[in-house]
Biopython code that builds the backbone (N, CA, C, O; Angstrom):
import numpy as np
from Bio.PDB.StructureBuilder import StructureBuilder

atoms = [
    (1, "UNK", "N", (10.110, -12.675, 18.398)),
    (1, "UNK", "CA", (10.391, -12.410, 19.793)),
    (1, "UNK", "C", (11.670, -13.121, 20.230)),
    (1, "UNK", "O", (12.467, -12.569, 20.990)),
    (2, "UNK", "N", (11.901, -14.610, 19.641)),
    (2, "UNK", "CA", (12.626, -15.508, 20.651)),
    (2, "UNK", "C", (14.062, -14.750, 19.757)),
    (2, "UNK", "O", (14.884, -14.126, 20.429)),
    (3, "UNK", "N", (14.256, -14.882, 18.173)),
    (3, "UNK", "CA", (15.411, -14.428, 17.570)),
    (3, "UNK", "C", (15.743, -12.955, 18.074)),
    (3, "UNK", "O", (16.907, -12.802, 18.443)),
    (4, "UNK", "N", (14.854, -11.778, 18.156)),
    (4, "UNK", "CA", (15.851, -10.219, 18.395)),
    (4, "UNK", "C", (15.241, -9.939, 20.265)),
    (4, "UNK", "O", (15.219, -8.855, 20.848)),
    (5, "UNK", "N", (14.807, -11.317, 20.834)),
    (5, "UNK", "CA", (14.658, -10.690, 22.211)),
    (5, "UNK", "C", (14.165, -9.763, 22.261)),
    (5, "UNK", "O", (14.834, -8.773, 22.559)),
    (6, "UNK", "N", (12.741, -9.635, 21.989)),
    (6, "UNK", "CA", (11.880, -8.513, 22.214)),
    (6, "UNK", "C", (12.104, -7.966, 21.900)),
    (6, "UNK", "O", (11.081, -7.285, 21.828)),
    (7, "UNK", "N", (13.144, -7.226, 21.295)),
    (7, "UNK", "CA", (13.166, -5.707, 20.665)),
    (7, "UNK", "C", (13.741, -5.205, 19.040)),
    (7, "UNK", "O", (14.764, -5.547, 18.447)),
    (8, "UNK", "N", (13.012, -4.587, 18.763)),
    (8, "UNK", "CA", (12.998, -4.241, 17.275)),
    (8, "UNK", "C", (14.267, -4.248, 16.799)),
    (8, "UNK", "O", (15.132, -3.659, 17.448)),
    (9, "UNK", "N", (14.652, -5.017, 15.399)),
    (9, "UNK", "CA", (15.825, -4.739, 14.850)),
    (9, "UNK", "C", (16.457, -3.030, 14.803)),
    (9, "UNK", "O", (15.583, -2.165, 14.871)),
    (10, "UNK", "N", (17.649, -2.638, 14.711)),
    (10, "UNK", "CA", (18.043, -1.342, 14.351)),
    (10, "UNK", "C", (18.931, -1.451, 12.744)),
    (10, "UNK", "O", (19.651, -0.521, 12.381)),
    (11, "UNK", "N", (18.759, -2.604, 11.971)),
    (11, "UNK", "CA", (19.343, -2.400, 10.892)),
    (11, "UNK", "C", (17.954, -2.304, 9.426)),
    (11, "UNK", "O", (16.798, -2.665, 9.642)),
    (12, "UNK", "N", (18.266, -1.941, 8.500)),
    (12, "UNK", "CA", (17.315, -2.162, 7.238)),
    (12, "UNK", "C", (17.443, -3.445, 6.885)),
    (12, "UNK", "O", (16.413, -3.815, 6.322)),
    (13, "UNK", "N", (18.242, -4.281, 6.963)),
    (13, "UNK", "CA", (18.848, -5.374, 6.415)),
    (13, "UNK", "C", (17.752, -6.546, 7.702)),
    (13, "UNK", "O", (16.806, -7.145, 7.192)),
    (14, "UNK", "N", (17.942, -6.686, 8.828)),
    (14, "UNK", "CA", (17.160, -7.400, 9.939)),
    (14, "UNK", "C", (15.766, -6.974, 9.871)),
    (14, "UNK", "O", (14.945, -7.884, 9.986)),
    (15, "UNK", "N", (15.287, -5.711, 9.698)),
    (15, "UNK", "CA", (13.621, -5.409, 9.458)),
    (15, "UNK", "C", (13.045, -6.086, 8.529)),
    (15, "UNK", "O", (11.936, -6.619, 8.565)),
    (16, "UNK", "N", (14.071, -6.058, 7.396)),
    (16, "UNK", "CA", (13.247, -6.688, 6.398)),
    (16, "UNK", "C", (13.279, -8.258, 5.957)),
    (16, "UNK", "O", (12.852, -8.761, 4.917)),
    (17, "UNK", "N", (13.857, -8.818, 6.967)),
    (17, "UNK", "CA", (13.220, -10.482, 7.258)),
    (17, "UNK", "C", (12.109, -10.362, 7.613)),
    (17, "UNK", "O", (11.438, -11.267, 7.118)),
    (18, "UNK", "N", (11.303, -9.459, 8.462)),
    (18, "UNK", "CA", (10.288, -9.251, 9.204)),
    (18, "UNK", "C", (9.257, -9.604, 8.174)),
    (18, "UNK", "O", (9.277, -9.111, 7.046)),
    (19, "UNK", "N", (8.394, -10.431, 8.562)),
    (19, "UNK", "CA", (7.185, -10.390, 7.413)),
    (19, "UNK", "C", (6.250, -9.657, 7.537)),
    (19, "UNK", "O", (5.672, -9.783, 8.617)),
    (20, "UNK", "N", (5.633, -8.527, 6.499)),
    (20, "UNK", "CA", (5.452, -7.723, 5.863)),
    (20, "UNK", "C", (6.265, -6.304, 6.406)),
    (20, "UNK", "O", (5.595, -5.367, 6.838)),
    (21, "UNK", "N", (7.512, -6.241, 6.355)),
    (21, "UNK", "CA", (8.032, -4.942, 6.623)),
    (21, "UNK", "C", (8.709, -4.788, 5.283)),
    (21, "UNK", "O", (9.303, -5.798, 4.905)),
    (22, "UNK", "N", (8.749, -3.663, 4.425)),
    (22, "UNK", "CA", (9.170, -3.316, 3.020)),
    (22, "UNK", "C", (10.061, -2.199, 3.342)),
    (22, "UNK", "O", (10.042, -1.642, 4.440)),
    (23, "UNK", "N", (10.847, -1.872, 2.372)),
    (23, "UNK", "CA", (12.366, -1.116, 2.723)),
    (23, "UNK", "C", (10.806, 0.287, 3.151)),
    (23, "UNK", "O", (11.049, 0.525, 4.334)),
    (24, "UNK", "N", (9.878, 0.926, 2.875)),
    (24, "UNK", "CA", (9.606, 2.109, 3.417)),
    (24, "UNK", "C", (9.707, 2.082, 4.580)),
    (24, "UNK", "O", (9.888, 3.224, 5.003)),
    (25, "UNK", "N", (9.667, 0.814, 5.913)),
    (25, "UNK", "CA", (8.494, 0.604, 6.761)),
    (25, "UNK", "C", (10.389, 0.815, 7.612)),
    (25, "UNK", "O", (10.802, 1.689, 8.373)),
    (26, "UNK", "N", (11.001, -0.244, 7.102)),
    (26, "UNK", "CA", (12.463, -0.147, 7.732)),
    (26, "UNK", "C", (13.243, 1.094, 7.712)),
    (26, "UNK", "O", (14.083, 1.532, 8.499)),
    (27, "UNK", "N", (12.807, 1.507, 6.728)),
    (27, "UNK", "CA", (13.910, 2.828, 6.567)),
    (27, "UNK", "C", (13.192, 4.096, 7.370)),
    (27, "UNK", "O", (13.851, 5.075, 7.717)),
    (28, "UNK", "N", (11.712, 3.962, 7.634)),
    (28, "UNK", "CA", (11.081, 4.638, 8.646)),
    (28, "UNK", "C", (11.913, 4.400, 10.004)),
    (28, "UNK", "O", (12.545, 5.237, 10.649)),
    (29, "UNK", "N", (11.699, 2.731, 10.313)),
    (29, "UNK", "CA", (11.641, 2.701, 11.706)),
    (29, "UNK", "C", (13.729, 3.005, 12.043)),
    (29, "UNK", "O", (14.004, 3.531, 13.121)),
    (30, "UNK", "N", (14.661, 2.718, 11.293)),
    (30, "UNK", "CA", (15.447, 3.179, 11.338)),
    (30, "UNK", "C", (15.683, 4.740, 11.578)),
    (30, "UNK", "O", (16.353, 5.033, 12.569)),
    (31, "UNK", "N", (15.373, 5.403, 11.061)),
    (31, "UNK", "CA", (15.494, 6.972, 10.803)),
    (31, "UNK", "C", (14.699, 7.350, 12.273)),
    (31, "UNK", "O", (15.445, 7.551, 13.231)),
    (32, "UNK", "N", (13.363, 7.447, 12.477)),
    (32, "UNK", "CA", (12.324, 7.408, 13.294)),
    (32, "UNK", "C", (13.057, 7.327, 14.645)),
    (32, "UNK", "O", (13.492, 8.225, 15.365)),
    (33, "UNK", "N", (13.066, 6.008, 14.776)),
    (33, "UNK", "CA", (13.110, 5.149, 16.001)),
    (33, "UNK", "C", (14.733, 5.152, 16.594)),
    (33, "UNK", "O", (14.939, 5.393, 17.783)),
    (34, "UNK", "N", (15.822, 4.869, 15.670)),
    (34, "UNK", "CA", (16.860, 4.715, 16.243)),
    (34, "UNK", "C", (17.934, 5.906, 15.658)),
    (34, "UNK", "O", (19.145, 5.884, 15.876)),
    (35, "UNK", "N", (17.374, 6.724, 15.037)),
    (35, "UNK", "CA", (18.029, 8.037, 14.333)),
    (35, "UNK", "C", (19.449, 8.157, 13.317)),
    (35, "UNK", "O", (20.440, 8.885, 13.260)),
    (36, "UNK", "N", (18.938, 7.068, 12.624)),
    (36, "UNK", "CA", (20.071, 6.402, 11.949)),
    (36, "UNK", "C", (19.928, 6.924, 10.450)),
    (36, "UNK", "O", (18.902, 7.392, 9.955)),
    (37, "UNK", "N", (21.425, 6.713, 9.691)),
    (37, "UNK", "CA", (20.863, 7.441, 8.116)),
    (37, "UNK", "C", (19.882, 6.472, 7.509)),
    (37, "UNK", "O", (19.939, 5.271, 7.775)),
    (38, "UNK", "N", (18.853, 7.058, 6.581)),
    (38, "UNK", "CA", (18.099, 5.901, 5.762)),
    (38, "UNK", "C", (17.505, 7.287, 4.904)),
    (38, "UNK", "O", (17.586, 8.511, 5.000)),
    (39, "UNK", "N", (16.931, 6.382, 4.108)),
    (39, "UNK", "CA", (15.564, 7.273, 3.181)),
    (39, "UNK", "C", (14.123, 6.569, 3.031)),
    (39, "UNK", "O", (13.834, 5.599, 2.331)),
    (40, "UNK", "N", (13.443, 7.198, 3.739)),
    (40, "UNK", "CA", (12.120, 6.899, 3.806)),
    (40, "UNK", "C", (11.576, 7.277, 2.182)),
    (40, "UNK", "O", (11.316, 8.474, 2.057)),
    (41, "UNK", "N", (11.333, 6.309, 0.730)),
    (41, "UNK", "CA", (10.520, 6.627, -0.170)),
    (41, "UNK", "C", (9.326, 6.086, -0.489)),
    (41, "UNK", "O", (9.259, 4.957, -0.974)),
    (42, "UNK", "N", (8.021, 7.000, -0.200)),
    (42, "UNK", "CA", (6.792, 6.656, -0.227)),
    (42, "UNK", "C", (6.426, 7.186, -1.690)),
    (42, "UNK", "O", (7.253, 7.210, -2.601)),
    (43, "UNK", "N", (4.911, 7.668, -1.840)),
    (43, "UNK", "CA", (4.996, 7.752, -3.158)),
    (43, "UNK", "C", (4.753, 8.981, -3.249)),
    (43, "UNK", "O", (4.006, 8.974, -4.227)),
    (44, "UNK", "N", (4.845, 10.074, -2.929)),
    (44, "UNK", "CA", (5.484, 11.463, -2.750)),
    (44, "UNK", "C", (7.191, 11.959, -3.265)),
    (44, "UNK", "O", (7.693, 12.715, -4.097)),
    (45, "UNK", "N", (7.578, 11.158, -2.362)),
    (45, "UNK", "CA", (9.605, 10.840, -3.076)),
    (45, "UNK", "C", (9.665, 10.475, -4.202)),
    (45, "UNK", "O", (10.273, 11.079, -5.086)),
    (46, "UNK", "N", (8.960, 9.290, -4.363)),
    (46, "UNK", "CA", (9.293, 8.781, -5.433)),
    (46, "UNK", "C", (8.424, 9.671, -6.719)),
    (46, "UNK", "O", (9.188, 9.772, -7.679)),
    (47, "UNK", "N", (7.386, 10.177, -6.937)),
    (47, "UNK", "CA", (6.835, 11.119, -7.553)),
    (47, "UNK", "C", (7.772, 12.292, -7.984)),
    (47, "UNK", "O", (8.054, 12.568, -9.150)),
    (48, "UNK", "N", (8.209, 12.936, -6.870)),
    (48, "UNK", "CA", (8.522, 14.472, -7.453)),
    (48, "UNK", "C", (9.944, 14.511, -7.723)),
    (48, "UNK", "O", (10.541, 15.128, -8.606)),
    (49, "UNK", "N", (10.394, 13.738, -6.801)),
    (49, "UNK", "CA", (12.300, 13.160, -7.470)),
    (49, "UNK", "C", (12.388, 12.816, -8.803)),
    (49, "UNK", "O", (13.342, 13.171, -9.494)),
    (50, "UNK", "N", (11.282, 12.017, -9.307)),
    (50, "UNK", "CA", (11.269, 11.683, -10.929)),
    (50, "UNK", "C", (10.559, 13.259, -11.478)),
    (50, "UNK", "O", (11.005, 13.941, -12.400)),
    (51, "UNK", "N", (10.004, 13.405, -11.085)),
    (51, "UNK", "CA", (9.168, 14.718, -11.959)),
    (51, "UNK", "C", (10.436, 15.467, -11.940)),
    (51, "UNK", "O", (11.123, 15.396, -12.960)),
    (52, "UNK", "N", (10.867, 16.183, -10.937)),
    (52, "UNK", "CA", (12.089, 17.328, -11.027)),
    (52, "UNK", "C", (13.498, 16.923, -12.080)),
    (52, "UNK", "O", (14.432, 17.648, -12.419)),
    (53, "UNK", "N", (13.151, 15.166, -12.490)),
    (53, "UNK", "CA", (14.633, 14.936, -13.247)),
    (53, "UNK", "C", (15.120, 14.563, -12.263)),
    (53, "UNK", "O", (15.888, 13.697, -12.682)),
    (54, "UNK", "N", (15.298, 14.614, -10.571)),
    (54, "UNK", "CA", (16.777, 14.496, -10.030)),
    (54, "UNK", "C", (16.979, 12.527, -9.855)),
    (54, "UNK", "O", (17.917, 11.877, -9.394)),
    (55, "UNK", "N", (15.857, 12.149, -10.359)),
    (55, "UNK", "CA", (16.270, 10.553, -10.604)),
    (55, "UNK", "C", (15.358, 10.693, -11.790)),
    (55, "UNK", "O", (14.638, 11.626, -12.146)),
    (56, "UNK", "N", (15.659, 9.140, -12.458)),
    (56, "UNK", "CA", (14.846, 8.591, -13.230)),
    (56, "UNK", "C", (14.707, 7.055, -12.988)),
    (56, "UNK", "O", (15.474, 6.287, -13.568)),
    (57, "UNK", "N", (13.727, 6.589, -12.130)),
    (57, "UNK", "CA", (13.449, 5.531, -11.714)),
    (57, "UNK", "C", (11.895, 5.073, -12.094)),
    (57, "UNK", "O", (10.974, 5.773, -12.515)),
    (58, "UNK", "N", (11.926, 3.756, -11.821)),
    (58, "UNK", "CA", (10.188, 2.814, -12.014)),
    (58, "UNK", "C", (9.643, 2.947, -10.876)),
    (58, "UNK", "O", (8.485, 3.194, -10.538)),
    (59, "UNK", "N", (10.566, 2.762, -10.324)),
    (59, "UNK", "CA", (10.551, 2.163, -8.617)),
    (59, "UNK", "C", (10.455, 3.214, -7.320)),
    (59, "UNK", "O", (11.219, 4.179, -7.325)),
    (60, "UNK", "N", (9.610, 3.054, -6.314)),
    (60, "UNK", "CA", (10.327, 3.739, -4.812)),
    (60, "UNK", "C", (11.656, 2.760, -4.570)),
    (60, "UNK", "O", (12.675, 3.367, -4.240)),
    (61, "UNK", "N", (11.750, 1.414, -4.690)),
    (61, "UNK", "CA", (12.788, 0.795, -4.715)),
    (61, "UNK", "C", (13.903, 1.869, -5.325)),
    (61, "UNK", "O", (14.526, 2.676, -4.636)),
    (62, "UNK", "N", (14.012, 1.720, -6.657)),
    (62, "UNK", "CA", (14.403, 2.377, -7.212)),
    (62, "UNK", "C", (15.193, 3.607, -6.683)),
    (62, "UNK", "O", (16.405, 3.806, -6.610)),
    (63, "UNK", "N", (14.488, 4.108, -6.454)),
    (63, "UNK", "CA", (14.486, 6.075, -6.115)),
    (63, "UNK", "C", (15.190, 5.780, -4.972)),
    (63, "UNK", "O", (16.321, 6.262, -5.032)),
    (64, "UNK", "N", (14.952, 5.132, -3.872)),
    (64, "UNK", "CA", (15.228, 4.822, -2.925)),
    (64, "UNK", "C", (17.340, 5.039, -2.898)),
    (64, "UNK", "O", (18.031, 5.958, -2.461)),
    (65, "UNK", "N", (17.827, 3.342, -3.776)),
    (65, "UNK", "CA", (18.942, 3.252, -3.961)),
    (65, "UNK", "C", (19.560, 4.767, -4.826)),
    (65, "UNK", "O", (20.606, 5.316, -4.480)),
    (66, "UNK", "N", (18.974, 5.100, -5.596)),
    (66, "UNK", "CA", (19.369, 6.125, -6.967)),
    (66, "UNK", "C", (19.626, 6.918, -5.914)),
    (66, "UNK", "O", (20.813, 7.171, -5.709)),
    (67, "UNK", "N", (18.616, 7.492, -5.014)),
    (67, "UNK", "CA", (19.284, 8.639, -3.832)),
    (67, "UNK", "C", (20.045, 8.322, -3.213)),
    (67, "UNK", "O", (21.144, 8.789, -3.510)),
    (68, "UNK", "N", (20.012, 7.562, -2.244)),
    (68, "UNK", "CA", (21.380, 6.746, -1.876)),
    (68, "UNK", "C", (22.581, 7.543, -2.665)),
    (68, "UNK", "O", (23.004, 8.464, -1.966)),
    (69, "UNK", "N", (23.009, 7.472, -3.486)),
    (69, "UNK", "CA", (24.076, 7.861, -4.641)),
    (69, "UNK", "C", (24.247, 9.004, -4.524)),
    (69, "UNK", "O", (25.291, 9.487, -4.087)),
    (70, "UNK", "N", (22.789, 9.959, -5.067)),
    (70, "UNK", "CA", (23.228, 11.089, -5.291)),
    (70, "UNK", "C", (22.840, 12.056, -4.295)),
    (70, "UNK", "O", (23.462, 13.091, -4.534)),
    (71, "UNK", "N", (22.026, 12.204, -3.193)),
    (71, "UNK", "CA", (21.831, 12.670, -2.513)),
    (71, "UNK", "C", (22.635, 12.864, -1.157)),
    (71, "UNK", "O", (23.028, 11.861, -0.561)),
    (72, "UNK", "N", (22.853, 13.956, -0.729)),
    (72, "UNK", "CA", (23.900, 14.271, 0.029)),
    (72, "UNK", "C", (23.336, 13.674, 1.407)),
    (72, "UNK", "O", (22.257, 14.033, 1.878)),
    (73, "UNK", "N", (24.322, 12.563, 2.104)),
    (73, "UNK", "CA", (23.783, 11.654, 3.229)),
    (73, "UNK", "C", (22.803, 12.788, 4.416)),
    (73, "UNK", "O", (21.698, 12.410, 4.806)),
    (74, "UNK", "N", (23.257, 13.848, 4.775)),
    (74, "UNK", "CA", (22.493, 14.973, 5.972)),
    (74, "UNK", "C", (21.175, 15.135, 5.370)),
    (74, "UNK", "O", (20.282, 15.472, 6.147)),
    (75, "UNK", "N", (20.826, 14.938, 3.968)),
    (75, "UNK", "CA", (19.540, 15.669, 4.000)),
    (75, "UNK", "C", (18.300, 13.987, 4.105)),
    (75, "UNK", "O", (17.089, 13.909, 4.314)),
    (76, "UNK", "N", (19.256, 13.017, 3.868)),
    (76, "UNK", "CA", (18.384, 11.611, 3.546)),
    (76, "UNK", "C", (17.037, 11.216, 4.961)),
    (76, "UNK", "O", (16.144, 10.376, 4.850)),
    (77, "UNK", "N", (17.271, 12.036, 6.079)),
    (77, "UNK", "CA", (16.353, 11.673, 7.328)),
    (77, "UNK", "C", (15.082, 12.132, 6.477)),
    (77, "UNK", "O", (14.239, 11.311, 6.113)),
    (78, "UNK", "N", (14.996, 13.473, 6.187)),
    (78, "UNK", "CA", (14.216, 14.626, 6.328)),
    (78, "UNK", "C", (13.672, 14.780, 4.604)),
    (78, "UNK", "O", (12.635, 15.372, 4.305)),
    (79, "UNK", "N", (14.481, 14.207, 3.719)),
    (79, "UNK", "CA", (13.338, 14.453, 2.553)),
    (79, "UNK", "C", (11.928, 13.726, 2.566)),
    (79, "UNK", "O", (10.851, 14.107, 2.108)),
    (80, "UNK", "N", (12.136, 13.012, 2.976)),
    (80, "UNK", "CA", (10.198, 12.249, 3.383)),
    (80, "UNK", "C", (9.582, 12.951, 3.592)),
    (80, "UNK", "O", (8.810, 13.382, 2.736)),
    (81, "UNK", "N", (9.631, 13.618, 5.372)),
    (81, "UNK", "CA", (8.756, 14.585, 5.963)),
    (81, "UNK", "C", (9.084, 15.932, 4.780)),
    (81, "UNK", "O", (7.891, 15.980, 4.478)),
    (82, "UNK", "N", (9.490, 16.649, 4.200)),
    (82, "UNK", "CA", (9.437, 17.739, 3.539)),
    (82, "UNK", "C", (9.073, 17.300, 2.431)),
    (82, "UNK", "O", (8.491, 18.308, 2.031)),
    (83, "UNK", "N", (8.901, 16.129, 1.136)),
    (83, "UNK", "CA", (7.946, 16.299, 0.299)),
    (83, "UNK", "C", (6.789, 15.346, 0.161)),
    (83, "UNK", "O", (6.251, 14.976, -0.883)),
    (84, "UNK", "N", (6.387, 14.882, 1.914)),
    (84, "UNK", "CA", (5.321, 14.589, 2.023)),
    (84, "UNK", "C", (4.319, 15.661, 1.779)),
    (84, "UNK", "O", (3.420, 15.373, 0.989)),
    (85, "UNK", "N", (4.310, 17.104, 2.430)),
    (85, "UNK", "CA", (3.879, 18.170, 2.980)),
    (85, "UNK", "C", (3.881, 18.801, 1.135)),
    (85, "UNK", "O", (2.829, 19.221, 0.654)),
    (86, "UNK", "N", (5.153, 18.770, 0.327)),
    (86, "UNK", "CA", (4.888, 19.659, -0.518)),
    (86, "UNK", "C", (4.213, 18.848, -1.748)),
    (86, "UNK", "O", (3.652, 19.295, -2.749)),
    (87, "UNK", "N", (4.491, 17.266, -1.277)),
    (87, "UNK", "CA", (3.229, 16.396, -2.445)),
    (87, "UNK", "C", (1.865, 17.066, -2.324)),
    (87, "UNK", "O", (1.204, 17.785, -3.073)),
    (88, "UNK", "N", (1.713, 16.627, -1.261)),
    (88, "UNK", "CA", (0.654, 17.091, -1.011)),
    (88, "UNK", "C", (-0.479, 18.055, -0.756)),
    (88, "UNK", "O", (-1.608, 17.822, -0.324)),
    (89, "UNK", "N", (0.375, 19.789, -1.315)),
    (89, "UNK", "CA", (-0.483, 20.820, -0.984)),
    (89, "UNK", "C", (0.035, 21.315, -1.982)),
    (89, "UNK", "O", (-0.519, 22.352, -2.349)),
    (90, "UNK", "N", (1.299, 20.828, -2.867)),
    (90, "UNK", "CA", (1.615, 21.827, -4.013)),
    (90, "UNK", "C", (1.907, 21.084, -5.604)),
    (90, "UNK", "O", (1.633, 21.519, -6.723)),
    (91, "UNK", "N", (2.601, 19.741, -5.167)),
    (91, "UNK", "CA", (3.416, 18.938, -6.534)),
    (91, "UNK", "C", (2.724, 17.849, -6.261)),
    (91, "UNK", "O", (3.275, 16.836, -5.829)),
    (92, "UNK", "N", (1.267, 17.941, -6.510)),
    (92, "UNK", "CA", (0.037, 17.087, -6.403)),
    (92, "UNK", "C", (0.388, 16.126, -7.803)),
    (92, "UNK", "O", (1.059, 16.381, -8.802)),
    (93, "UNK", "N", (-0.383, 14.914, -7.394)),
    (93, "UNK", "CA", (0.069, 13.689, -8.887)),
    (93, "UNK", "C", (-0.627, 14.634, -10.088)),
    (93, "UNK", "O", (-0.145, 15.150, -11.097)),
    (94, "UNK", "N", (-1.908, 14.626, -9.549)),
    (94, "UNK", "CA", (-2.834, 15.002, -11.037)),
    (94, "UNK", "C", (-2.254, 16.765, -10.664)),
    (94, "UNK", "O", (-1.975, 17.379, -9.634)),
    (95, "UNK", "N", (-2.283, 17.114, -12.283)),
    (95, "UNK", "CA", (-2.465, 18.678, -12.214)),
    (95, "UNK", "C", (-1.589, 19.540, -10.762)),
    (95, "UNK", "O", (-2.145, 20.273, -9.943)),
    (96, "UNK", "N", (-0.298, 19.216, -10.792)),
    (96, "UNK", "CA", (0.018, 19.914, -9.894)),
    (96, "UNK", "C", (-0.318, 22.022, -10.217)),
    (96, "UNK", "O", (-0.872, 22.651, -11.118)),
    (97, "UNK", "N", (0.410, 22.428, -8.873)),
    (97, "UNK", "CA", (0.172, 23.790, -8.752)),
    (97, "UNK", "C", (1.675, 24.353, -8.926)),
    (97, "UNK", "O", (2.372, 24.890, -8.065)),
    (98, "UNK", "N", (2.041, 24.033, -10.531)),
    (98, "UNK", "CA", (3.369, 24.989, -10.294)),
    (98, "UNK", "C", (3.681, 26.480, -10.437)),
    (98, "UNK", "O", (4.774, 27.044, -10.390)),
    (99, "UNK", "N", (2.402, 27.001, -10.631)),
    (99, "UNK", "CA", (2.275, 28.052, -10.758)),
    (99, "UNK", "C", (2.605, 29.269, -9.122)),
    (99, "UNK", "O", (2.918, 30.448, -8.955)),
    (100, "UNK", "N", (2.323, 28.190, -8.328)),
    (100, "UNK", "CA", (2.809, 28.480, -7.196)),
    (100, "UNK", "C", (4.104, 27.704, -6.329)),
    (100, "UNK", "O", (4.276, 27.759, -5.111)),
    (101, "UNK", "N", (4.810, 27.094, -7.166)),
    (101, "UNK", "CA", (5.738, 26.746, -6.749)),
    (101, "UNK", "C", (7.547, 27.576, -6.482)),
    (101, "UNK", "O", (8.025, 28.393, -7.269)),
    (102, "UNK", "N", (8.156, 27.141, -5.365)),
    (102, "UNK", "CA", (9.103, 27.789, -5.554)),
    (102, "UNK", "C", (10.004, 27.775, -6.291)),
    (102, "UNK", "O", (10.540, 28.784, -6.749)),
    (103, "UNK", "N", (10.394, 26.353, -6.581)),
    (103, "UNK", "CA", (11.236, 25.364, -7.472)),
    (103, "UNK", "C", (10.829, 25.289, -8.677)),
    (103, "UNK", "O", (11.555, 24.733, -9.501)),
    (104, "UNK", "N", (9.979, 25.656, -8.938)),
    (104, "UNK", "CA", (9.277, 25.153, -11.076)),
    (104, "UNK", "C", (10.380, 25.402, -11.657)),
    (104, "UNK", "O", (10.785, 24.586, -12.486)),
    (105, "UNK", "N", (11.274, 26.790, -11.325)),
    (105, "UNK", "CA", (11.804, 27.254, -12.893)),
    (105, "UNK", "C", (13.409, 25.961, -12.977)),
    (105, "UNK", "O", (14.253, 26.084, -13.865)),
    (106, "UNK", "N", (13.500, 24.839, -11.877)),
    (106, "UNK", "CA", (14.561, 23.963, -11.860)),
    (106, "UNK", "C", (13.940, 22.725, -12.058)),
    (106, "UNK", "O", (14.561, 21.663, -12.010)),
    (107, "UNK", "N", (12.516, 22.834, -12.320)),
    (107, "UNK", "CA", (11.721, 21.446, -12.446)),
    (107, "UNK", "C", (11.834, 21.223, -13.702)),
    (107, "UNK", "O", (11.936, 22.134, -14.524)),
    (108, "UNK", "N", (11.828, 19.721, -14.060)),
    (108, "UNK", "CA", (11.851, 19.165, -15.553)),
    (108, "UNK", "C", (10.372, 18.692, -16.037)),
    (108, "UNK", "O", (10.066, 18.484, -17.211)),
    (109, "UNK", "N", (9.559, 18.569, -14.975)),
    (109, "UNK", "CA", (8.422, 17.998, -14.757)),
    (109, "UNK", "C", (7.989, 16.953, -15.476)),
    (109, "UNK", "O", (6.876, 16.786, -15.976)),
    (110, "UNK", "N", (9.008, 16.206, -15.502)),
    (110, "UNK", "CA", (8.969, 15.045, -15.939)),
    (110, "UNK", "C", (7.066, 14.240, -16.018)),
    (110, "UNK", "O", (6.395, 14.192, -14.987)),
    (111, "UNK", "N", (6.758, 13.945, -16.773)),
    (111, "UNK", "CA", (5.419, 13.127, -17.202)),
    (111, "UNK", "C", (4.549, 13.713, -16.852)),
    (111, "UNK", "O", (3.483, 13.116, -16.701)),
    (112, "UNK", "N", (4.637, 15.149, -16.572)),
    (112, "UNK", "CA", (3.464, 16.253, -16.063)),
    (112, "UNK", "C", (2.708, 16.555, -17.571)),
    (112, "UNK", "O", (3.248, 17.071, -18.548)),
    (113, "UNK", "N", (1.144, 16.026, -17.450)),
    (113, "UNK", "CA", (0.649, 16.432, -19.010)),
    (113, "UNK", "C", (-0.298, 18.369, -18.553)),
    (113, "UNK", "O", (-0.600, 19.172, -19.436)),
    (114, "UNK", "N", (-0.475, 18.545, -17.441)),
    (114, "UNK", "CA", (-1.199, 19.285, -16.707)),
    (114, "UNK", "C", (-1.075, 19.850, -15.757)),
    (114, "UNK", "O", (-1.021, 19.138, -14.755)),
    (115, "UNK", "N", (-0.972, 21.286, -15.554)),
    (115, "UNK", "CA", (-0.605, 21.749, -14.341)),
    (115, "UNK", "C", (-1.238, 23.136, -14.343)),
    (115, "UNK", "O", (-1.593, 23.773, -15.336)),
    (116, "UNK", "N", (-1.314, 23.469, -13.158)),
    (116, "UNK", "CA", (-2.484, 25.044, -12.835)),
    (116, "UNK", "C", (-0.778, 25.778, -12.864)),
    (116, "UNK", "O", (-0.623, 26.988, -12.700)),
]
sb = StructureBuilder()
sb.init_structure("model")
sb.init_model(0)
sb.init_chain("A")
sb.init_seg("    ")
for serial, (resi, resn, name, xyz) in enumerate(atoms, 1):
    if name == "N":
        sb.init_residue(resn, " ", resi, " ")
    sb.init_atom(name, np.array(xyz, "f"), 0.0, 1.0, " ", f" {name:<3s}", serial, name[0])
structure = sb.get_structure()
């Protein structure tokens, strides 16, 4: 309270003095809150970015910076919310559904042993 005067940092760098705020939580409230560039990687991002090949990371850390790089800065708000939605109803961890996917025939599917 007494250091940012009541009100929430607007950098990634000041959130994450915050104790328990982790680059997801900052790069949320950045993007979110003050409409700033960041990349929100939860474990959806970090999942299907490695599956498709377009990183090869350990890490959401990881994935996080690696996009940074290669990902074109306009789309960095909005890949969260769009493969939250497609983790989750199509490029599932176990056994995804690429059989219904739009993207398969550009997927590498990296560590996929199973898929409908």
């Amino acid at each position: 309270m007494k250091e940012y005067r009541g009100r929430v940092p607007d950098s990634i760098e000041e959130l994450l003095k915050l104790k328990g705020v982790g680059r997801k939580t900052a790069n949320l409230v950045v993007t979110r809150g003050y409409n700033k560039p960041g990349i929100c990687v939860d474990t959806h991002v970090h999942r299907i970015t490695n599956r498709w090949g377009y990183v090869k990371t350990k890490t959401p850390e990881g994935t996080e910076f690696a996009l940074r790089e290669k990902l074109p800065k306009r789309y960095w708000k909005e890949i969260n919310g769009l493969l939250v939605a497609f983790g989750q109803g199509i490029c599932r961890p176990q056994s995804p559904f690429c059989s219904r996917c739009s993207v398969s025939k550009y997927c590498k599917r990296v560590g996929v042993k199973r898929w409908r």
